[in-house]
C-alpha positions in Angstrom: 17.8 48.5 27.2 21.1 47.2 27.0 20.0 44.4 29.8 17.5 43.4 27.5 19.9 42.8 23.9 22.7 41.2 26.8 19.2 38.7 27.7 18.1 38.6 24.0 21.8 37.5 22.8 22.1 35.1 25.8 18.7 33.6 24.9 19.3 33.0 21.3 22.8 31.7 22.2 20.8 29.1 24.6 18.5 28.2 21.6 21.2 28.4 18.9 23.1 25.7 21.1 20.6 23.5 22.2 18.8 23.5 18.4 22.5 22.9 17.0 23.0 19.8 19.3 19.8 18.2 18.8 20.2 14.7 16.3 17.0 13.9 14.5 18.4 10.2 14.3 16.3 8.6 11.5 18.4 6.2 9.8 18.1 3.3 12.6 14.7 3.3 12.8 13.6 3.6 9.3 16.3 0.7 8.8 14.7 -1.5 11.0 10.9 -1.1 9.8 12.8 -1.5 6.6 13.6 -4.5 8.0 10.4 -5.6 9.1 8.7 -4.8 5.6 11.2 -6.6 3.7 10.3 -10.0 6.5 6.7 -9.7 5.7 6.5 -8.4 2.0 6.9 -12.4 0.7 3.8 -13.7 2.8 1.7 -10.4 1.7 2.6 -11.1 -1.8 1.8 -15.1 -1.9 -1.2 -14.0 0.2 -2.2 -11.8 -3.1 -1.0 -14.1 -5.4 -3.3 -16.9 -4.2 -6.3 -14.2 -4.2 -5.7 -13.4 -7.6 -5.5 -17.2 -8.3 -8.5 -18.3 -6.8 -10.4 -14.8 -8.4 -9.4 -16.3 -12.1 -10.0 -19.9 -11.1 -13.7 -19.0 -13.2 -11.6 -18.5 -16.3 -9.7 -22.1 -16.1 -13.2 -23.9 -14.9 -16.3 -22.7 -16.6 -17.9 -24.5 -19.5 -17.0 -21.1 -21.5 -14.3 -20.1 -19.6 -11.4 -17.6 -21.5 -8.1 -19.2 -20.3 -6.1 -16.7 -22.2 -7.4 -13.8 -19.8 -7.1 -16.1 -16.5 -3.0 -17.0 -17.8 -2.9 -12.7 -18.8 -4.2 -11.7 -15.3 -1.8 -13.8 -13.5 1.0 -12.9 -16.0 0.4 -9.5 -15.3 0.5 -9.8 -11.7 3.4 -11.2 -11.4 4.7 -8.3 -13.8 3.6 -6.0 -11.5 4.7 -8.1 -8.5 8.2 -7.9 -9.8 8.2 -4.3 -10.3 7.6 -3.5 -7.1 10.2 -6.1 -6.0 12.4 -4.7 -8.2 12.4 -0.9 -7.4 12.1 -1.9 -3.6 15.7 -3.3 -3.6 17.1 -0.1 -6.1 15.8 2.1 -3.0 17.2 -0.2 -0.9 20.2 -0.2 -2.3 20.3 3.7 -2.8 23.1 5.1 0.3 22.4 8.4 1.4 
């Protein structure tokens, strides 16, 4: 019995150790596909933009086209476009 608690303690001294030294290193790699998001975000979003051009381009060129709503789309957009921006770089900026 007492072999057994000396193996037991030994064991979970082993594991203690060996869980204890273990670093989960997450910073680098979540910095560098930081990184890449923040290197691709501006051709995603001029992709978009364009889209959302060309998808009101009816409102600026039919006969009864509304104007008003193809200028308020894109107006709103690019609202929503800088939001994202926005709170992108206050997490970014965030140290932990």
């Amino acid at each position: 019995m007492d072999n057994q608690k000396l193996k037991l303690s030994g064991f979970l001294t082993l594991f203690y150790t060996l869980a204890s030294a273990q670093s989960i290193n997450l910073k680098g790699p979540a910095q560098q596909l930081a990184n890449e998001i923040k290197g691709i975000f501006p051709y995603v979003a001029v992709s978009i933009f364009i889209v959302v051009i060309f998808v009101n381009l009816g409102h600026f060129v039919k006969d009864n086209g509304d104007w008003k709503k193809g200028v308020t789309n894109i107006v709103i957009f690019a609202a929503i476009l800088g939001a994202v921006v926005g709170l992108v770089n206050y997490v970014g900026s965030i140290s932990v």
